[in-house]
Backbone and ligand atoms as CSV (ligand in chain L), in Angstrom:
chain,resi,resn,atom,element,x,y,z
A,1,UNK,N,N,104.584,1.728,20.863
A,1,UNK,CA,C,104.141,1.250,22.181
A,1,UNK,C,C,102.723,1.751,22.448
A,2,UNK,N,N,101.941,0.659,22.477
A,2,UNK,CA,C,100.482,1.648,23.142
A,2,UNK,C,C,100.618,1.526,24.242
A,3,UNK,N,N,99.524,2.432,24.604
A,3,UNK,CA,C,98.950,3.528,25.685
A,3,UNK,C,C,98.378,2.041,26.422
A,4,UNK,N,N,98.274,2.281,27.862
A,4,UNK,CA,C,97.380,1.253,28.770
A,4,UNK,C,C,96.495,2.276,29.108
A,5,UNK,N,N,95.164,2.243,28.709
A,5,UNK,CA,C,93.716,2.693,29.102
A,5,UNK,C,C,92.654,2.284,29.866
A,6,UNK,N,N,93.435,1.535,31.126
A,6,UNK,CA,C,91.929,0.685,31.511
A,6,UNK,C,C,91.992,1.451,32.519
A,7,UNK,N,N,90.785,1.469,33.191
A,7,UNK,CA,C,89.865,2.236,34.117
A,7,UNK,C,C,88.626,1.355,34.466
A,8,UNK,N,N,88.404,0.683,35.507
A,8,UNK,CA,C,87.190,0.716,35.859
A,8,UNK,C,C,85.783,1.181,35.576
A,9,UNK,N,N,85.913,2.755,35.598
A,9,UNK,CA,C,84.695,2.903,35.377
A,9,UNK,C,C,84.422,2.688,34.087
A,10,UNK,N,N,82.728,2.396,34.063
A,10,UNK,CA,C,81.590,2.322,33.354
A,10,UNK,C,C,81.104,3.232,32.900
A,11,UNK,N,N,80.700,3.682,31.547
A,11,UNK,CA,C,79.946,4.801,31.245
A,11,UNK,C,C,78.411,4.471,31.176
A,12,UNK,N,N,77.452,5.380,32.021
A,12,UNK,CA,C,76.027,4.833,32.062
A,12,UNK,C,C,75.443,5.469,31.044
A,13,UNK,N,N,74.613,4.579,30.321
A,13,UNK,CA,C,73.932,4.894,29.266
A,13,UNK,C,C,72.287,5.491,29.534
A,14,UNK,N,N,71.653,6.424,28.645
A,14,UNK,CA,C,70.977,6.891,28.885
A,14,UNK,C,C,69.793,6.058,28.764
A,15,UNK,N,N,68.599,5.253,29.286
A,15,UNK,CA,C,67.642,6.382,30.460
A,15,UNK,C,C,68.176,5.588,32.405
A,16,UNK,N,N,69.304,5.551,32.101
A,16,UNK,CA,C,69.897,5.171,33.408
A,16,UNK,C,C,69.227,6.275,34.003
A,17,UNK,N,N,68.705,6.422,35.350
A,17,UNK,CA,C,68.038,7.809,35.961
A,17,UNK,C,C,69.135,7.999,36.859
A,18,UNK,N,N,70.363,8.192,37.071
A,18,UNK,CA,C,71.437,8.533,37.899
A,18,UNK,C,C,71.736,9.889,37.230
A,19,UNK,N,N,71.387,9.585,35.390
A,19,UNK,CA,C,71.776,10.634,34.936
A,19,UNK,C,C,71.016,12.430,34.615
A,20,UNK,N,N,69.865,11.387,35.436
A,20,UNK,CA,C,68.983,12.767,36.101
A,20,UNK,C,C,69.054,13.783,37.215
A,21,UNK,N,N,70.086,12.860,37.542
A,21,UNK,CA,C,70.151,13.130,39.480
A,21,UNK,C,C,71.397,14.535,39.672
A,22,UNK,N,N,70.577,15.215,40.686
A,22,UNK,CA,C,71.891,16.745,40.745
A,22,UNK,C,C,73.133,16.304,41.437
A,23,UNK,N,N,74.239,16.629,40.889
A,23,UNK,CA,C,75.540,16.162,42.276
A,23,UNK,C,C,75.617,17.373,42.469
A,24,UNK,N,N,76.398,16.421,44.185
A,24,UNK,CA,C,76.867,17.096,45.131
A,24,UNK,C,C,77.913,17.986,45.178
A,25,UNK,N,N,78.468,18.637,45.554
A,25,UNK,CA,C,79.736,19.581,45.362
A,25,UNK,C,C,80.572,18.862,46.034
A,26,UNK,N,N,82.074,18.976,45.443
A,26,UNK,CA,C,83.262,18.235,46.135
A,26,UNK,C,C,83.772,19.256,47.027
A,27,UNK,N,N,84.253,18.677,48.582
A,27,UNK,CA,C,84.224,19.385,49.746
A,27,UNK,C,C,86.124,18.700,49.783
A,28,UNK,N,N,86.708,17.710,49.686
A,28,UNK,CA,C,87.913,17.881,49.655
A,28,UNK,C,C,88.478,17.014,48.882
A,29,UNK,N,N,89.523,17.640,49.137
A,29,UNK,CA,C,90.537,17.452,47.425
A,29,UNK,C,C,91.988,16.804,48.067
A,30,UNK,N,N,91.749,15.433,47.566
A,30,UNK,CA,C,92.783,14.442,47.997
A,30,UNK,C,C,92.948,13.847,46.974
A,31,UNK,N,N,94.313,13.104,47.523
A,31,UNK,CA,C,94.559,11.787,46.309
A,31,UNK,C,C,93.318,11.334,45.543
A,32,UNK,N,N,92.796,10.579,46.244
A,32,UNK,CA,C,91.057,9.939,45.523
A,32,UNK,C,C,90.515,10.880,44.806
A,33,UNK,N,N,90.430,12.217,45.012
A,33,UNK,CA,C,89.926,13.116,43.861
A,33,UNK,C,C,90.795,12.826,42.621
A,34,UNK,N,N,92.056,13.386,42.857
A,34,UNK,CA,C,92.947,13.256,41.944
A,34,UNK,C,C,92.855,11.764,41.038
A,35,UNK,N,N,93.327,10.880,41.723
A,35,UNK,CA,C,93.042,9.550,40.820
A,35,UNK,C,C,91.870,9.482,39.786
A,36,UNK,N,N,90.816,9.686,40.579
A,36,UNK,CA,C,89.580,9.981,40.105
A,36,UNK,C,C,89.247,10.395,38.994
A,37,UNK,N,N,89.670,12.131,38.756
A,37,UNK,CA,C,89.800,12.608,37.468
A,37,UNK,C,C,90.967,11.901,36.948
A,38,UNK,N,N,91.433,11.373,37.214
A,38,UNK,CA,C,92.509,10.625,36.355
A,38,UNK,C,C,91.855,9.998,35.161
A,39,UNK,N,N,91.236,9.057,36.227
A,39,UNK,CA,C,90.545,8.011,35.214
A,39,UNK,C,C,89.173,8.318,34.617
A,40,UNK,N,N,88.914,9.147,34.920
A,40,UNK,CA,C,87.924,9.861,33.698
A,40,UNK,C,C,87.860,10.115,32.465
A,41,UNK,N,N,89.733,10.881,32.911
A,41,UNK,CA,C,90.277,11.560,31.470
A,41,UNK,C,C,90.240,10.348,30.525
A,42,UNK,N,N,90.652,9.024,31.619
A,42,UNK,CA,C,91.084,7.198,30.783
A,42,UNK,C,C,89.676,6.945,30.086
A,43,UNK,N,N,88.937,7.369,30.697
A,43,UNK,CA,C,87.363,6.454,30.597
A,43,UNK,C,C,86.876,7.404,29.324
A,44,UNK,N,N,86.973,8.536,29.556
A,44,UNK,CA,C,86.553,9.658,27.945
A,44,UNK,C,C,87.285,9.325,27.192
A,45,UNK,N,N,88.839,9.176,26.809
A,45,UNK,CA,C,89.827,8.995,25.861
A,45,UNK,C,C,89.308,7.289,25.024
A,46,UNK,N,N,89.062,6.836,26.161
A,46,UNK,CA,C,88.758,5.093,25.648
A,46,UNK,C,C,87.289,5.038,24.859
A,47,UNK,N,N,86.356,5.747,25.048
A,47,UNK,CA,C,85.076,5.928,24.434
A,47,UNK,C,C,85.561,7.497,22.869
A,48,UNK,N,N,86.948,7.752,23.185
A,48,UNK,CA,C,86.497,8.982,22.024
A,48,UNK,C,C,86.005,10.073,22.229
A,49,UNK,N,N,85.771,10.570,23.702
A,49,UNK,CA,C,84.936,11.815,24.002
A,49,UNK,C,C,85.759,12.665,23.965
A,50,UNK,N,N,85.224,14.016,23.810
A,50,UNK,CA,C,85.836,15.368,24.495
A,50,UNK,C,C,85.327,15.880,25.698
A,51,UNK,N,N,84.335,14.990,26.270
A,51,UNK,CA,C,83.631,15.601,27.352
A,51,UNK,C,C,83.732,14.336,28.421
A,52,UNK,N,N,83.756,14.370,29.837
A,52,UNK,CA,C,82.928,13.192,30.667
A,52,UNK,C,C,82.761,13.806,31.959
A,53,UNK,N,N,81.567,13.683,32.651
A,53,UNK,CA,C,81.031,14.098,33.673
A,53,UNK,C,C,80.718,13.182,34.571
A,54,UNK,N,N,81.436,13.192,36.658
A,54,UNK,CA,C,81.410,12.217,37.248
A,54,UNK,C,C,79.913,11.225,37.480
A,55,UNK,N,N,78.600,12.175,37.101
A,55,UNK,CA,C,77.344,11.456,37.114
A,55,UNK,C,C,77.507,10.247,35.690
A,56,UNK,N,N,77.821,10.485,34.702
A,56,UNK,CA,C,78.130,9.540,33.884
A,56,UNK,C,C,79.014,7.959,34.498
A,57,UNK,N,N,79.532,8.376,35.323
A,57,UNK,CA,C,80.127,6.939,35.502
A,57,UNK,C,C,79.252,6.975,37.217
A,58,UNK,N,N,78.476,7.358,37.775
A,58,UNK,CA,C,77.514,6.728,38.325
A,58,UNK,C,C,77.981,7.514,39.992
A,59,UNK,N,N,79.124,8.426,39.737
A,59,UNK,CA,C,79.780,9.248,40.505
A,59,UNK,C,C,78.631,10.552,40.945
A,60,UNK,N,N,78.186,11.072,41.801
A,60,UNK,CA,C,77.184,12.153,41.906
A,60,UNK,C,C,77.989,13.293,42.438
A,61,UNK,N,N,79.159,13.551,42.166
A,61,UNK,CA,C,79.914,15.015,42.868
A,61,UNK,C,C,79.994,15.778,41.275
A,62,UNK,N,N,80.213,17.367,41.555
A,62,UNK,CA,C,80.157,18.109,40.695
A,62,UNK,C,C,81.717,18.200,40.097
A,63,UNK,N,N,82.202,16.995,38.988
A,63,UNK,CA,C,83.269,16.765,38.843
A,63,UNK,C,C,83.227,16.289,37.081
A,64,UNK,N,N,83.876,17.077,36.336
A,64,UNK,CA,C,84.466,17.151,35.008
A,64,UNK,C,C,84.833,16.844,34.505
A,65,UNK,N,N,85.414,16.582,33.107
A,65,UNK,CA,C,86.913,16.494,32.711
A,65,UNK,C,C,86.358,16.836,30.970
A,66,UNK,N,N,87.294,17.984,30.311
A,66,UNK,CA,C,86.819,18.300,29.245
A,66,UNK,C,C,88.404,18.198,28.216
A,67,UNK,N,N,88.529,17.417,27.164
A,67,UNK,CA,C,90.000,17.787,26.727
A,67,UNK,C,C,89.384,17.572,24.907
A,68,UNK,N,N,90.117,19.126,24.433
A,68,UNK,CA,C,89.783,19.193,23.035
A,68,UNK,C,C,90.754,20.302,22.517
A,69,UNK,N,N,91.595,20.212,21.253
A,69,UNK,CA,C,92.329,21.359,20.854
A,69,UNK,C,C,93.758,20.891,21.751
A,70,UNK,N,N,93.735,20.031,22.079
A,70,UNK,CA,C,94.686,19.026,22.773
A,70,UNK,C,C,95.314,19.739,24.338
A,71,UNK,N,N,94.181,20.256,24.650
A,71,UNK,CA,C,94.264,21.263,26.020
A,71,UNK,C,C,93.175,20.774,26.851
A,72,UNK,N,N,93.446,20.103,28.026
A,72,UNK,CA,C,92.834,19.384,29.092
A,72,UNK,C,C,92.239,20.362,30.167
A,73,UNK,N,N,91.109,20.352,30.495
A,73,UNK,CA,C,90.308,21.258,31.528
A,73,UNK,C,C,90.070,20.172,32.369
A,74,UNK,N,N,90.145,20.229,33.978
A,74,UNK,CA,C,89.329,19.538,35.193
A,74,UNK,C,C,88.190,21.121,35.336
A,75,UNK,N,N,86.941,20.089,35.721
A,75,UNK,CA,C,86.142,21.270,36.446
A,75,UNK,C,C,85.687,20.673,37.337
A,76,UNK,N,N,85.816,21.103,38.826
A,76,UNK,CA,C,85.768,20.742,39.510
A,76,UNK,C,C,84.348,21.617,40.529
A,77,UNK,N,N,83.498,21.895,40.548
A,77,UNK,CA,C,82.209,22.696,41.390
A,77,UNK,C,C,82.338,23.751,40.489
A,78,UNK,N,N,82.604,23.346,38.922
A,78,UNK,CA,C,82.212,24.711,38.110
A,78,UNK,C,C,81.489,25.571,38.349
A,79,UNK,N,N,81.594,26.959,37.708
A,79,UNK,CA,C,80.111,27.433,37.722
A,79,UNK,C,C,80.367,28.501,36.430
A,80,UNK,N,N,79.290,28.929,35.482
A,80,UNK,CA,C,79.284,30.084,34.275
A,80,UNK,C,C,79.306,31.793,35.297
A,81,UNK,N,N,80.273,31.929,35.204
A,81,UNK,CA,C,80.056,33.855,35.493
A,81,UNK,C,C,80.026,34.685,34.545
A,82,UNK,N,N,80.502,34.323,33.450
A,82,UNK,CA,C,79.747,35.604,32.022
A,82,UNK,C,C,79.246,34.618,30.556
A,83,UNK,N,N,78.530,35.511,30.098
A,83,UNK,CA,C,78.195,34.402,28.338
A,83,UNK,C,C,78.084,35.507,28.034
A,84,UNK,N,N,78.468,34.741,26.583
A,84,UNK,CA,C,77.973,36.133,25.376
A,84,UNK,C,C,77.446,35.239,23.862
A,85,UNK,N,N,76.783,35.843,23.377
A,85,UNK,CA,C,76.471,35.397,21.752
A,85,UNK,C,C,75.356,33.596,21.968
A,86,UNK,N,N,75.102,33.661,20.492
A,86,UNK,CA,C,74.571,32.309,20.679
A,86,UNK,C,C,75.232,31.505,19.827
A,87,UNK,N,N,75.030,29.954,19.572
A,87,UNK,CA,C,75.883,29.394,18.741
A,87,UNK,C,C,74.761,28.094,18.751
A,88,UNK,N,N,74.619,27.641,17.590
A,88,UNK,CA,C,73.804,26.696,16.881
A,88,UNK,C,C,74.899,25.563,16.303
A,89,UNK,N,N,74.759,24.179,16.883
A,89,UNK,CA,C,75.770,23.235,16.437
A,89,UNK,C,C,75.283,22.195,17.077
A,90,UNK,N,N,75.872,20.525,16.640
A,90,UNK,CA,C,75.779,19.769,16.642
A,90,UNK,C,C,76.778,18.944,17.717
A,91,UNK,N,N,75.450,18.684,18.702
A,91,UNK,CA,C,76.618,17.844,20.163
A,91,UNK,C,C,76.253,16.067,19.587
A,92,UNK,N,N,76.938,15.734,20.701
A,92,UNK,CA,C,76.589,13.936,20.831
A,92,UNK,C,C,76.771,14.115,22.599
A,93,UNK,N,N,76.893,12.756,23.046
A,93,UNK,CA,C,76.938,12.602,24.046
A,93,UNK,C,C,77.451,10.903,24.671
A,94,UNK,N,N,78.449,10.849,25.487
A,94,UNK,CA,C,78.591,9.237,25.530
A,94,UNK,C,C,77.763,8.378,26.066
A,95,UNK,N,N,76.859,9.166,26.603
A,95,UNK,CA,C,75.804,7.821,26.940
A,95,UNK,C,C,74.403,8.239,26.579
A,96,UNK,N,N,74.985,8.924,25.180
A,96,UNK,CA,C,73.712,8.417,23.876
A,96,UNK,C,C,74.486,7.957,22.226
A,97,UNK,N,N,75.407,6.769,22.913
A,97,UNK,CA,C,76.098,6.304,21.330
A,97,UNK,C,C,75.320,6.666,20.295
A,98,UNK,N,N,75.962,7.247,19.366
A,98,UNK,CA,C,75.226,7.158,18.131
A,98,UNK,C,C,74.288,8.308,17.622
A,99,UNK,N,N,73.875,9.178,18.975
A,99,UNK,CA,C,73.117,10.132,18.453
A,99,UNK,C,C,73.291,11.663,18.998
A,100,UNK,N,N,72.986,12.375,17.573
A,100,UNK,CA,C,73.536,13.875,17.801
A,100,UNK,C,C,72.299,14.538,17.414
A,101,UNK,N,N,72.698,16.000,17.999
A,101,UNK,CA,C,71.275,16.772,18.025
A,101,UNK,C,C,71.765,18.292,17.781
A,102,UNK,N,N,71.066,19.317,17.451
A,102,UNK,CA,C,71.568,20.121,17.039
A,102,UNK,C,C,71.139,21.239,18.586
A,103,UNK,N,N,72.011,22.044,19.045
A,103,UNK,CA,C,71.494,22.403,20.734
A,103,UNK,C,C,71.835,23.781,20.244
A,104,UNK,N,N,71.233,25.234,21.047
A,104,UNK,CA,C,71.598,26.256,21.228
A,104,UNK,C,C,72.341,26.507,22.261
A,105,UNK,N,N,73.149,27.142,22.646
A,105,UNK,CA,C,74.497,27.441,23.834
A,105,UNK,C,C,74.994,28.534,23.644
A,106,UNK,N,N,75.050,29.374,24.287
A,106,UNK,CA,C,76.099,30.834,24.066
A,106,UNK,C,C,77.290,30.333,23.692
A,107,UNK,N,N,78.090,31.541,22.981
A,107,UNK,CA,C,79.247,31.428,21.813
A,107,UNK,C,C,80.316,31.791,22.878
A,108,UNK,N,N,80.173,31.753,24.071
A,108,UNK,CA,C,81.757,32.128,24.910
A,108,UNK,C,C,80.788,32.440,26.256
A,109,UNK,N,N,81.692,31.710,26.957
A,109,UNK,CA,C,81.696,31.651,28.306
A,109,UNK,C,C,82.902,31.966,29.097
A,110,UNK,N,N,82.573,32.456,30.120
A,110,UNK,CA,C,83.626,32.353,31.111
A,110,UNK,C,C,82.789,31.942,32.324
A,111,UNK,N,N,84.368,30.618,32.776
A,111,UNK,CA,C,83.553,29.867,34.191
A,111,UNK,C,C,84.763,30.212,35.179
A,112,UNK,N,N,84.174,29.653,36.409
A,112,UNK,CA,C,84.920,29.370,37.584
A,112,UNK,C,C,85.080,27.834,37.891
A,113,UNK,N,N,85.969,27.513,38.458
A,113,UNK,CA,C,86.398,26.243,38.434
A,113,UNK,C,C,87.023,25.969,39.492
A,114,UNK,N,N,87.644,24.945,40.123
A,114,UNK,CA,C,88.736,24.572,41.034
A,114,UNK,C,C,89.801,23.287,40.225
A,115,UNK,N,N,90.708,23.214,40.906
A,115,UNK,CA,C,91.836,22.420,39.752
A,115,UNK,C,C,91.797,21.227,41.040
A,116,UNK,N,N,92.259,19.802,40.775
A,116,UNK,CA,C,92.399,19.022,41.731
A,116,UNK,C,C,93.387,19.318,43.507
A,117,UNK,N,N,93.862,20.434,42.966
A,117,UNK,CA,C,94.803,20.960,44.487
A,117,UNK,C,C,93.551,21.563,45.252
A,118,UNK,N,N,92.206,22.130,44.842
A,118,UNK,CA,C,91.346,22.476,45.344
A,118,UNK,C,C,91.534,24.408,45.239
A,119,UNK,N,N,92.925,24.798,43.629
A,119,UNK,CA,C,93.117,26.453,43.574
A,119,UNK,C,C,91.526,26.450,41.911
A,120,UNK,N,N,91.352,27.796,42.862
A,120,UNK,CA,C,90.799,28.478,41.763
A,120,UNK,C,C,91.326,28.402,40.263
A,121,UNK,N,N,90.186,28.406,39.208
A,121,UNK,CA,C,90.470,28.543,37.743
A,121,UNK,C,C,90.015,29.473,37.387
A,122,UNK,N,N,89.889,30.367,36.618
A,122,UNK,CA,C,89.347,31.138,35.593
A,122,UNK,C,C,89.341,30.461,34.047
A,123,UNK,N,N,88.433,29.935,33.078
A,123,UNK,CA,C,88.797,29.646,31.807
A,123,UNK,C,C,87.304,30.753,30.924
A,124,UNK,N,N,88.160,31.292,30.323
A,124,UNK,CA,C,87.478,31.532,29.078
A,124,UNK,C,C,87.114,30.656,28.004
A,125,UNK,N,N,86.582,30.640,27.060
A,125,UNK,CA,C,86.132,30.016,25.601
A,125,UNK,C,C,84.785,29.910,24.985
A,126,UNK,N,N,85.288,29.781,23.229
A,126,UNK,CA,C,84.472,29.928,23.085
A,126,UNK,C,C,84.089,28.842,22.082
A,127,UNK,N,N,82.812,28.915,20.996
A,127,UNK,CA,C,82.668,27.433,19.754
A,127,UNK,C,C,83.368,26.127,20.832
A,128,UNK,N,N,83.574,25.224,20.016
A,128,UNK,CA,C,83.099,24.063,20.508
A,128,UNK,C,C,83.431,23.790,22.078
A,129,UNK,N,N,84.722,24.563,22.713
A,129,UNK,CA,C,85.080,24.255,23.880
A,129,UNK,C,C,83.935,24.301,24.981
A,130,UNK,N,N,83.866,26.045,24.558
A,130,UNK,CA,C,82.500,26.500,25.070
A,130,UNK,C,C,81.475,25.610,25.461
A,131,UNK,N,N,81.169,25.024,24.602
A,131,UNK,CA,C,79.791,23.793,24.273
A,131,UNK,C,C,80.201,22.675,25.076
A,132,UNK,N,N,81.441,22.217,25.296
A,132,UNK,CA,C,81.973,21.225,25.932
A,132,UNK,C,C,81.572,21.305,27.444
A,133,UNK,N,N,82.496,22.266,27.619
A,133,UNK,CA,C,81.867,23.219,29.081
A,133,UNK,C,C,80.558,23.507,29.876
A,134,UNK,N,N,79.655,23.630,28.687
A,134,UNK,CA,C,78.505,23.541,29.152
A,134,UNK,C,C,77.589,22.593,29.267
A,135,UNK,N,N,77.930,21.717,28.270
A,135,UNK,CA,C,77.053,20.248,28.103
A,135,UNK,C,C,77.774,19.461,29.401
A,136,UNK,N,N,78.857,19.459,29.534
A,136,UNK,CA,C,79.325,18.683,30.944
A,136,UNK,C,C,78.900,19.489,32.353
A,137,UNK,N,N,78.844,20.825,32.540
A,137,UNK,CA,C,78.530,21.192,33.585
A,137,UNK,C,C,76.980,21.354,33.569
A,138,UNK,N,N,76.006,20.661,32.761
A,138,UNK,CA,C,74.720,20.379,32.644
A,138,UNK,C,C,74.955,19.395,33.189
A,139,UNK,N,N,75.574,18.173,33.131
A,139,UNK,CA,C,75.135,16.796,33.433
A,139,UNK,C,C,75.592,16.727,34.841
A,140,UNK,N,N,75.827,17.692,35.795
A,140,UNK,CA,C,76.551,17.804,37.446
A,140,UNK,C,C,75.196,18.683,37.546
A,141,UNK,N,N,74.170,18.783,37.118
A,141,UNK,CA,C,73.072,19.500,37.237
A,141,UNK,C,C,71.786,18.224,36.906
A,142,UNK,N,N,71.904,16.987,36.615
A,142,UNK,CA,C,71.135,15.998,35.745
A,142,UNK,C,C,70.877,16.726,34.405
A,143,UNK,N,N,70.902,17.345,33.652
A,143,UNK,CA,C,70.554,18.040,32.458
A,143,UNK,C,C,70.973,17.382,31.723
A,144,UNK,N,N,69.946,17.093,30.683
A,144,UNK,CA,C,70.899,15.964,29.178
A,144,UNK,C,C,70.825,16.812,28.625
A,145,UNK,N,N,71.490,16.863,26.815
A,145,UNK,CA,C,71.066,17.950,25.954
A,145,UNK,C,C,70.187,17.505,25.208
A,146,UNK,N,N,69.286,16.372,25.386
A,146,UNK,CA,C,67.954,16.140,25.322
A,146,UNK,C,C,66.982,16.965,25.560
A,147,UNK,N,N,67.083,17.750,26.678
A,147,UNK,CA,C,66.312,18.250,27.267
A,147,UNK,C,C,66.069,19.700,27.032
A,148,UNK,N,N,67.169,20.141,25.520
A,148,UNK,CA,C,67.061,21.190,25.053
A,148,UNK,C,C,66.003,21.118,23.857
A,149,UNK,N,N,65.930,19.801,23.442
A,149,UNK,CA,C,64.979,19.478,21.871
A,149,UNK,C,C,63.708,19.625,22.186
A,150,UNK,N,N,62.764,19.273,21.033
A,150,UNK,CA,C,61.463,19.513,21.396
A,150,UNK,C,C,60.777,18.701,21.747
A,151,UNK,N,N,59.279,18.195,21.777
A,151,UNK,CA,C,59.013,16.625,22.338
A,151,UNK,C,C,59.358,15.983,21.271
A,152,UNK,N,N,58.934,16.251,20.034
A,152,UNK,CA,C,59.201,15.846,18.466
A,152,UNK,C,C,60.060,15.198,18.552
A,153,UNK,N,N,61.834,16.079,18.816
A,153,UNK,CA,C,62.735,15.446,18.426
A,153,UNK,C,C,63.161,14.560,19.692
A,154,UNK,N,N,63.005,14.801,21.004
A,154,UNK,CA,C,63.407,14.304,22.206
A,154,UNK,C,C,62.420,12.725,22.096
A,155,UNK,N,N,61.143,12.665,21.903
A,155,UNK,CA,C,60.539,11.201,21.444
A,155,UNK,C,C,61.044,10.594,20.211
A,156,UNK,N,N,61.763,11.227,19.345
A,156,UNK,CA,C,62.459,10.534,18.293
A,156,UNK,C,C,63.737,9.831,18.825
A,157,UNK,N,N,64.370,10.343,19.753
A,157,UNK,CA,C,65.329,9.737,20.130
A,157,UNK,C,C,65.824,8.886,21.513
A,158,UNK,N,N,64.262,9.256,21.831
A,158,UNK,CA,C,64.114,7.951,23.163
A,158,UNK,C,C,63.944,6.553,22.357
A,159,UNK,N,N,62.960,6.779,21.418
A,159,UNK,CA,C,62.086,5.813,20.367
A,159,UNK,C,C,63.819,4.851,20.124
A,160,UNK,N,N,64.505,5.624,19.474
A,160,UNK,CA,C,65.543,5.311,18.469
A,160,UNK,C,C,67.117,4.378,20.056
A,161,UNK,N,N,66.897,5.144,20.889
A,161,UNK,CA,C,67.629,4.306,22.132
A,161,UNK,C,C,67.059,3.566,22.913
A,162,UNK,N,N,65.668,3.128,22.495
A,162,UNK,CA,C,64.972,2.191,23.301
A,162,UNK,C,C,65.186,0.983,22.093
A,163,UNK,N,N,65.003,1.255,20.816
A,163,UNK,CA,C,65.428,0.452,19.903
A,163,UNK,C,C,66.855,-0.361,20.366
A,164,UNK,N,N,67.867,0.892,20.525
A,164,UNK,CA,C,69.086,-0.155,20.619
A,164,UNK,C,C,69.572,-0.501,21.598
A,165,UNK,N,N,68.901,-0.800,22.885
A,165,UNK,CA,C,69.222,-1.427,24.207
A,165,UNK,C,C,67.727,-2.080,24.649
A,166,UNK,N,N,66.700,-2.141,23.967
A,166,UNK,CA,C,65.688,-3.012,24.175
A,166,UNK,C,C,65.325,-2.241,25.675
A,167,UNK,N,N,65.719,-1.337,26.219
A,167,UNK,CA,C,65.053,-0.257,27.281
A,167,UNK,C,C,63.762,-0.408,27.035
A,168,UNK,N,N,63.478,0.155,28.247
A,168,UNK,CA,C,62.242,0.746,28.756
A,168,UNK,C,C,61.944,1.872,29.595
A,169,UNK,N,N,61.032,2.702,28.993
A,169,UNK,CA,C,60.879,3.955,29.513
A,169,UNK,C,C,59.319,4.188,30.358
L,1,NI,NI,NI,77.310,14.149,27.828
């Protein structure tokens, strides 16, 4: 039996400028939140992600959804309260099909979070979750992980996504 995956939302592709833009913090936590991350989790699972962030689907609140190691995180007005170590690895991103970059990120974090009831989280982690965590609670900040490369590589890969959507920058 398959799975029914549809969801509405849209994933915006990059140089959409929404995905520049800082969100807002979520102030209450209702059904509509809840649904919400619902279909996030639908909208990441249907693209293949481990990551999706509510500015990606054109949403501007500081709202999450990270699932990898087959263990599902909401982050909901995240925030980092400890790091440690560094870690050198290879992200992607869903609204840059096709292209990966190699980013620096501390090797373990611990954040704060809220869960859709609006209770406190504590999550630790570290390697790729870690990275998950942080590349999504960049993009509730506008931050791409573009914006970690150099001009070198960051004009190589505007060049290379202006190629495959005929964009303009
Ligand atoms: Ni991303």
């Amino acid at each position: 039996m398959s799975e029914i995956n549809e969801t509405d939302l849209k994933i915006l592709k990059y140089p959409n400028p929404i995905l520049k833009k800082v969100s807002e913090p979520v102030e209450v936590f209702d059904d509509e939140l809840a649904k919400f991350v619902k279909d996030l989790f639908t909208a990441m699972r249907a693209s293949d992600g481990v990551g999706l962030a509510a500015p990606q689907v054109g949403v501007l609140k500081k709202i999450a959804v990270v699932e990898y190691d087959e263990k599902k995180y909401v982050l909901i007005n995240p925030k980092v309260i400890d790091q440690k170590g560094i870690a050198d690895d290879e992200e992607g991103c869903l609204s840059f099909p096709g292209i990966y970059a190699h980013v620096q990120r501390p090797e373990w974090v611990k954040i704060e979070t809220f869960d859709v009831h609006g209770e406190k989280q504590t999550y630790e982690a570290s390697g790729f979750t870690a990275r998950a965590f942080l590349h999504e609670m960049d993009h509730l900040s506008g931050k791409l992980f573009i914006d970690y490369l150099s001009n070198l590589k960051r004009n190589a890969i505007k060049k290379k996504v202006s190629k495959n959507t005929g964009g303009h920058f």
